[in-house]
C-alpha positions in Angstrom: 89.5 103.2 93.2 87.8 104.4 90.0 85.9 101.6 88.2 84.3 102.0 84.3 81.9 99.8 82.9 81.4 100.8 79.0 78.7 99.8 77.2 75.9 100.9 74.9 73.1 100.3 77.3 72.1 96.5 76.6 71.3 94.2 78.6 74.4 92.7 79.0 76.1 95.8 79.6 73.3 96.6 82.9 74.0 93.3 84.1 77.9 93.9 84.5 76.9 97.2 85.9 75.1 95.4 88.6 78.0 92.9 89.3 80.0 95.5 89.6 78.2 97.3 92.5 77.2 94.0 94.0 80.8 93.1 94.2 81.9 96.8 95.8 79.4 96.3 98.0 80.3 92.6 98.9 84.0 94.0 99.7 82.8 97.3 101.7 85.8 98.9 99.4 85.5 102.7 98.4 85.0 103.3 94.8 83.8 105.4 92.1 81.6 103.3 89.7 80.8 105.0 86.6 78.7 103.8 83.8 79.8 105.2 80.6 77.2 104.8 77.2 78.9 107.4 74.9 80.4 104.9 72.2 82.8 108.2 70.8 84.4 107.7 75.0 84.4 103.9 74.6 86.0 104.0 71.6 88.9 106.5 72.9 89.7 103.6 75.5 91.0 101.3 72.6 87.8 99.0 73.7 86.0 97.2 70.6 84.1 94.7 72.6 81.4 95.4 75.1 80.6 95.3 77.8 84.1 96.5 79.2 85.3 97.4 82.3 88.3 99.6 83.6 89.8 99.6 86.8 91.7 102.5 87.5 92.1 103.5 84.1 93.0 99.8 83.0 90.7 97.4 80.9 90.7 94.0 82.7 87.7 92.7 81.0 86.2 93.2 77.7 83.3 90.8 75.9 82.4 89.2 79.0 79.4 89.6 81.4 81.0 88.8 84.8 79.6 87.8 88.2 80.0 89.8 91.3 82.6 87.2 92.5 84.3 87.4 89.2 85.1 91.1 89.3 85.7 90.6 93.6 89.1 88.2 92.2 90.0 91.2 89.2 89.9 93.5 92.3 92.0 91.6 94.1 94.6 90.5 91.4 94.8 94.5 90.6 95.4 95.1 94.4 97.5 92.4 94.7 99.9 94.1 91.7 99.7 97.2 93.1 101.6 96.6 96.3 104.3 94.5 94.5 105.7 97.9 93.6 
């Protein structure tokens, strides 16, 4: 699993950052969390409000600051999706 959180660097942005790795942890899951700052790479994801983040190469949250137990149910609905298929 591959997870992006884009953002400029604000406060905001860290504290999503820190969710995110909170909630990896929480779940004992493998996955690459990247933090990306370079507005040209944000902007080449389509993403206009920070923070963001991507899961697998899909935005599931943009404009929010989520908890760690927010982004644990956004791994699960995407994992959930995935083995409908």
């Amino acid at each position: 699993m591959n997870i992006k959180v884009l953002g400029g660097g604000c406060k905001s942005c860290e504290t999503l950052l820190t969710s995110v790795k909170e909630a990896v942890a929480n779940k004992g899951v493998q996955a690459e969390v990247e933090y990306i700052t370079d507005l040209e790479k944000i902007m080449g994801y389509g993403v206009m409000s920070m923070p963001a983040l991507m899961i697998d190469d899909k935005i599931v949250s943009a404009g929010k600051v989520l908890k760690a137990k927010d982004v644990e149910k956004l791994k699960k609905k995407k994992k959930d999706k995935a083995s409908h298929y």
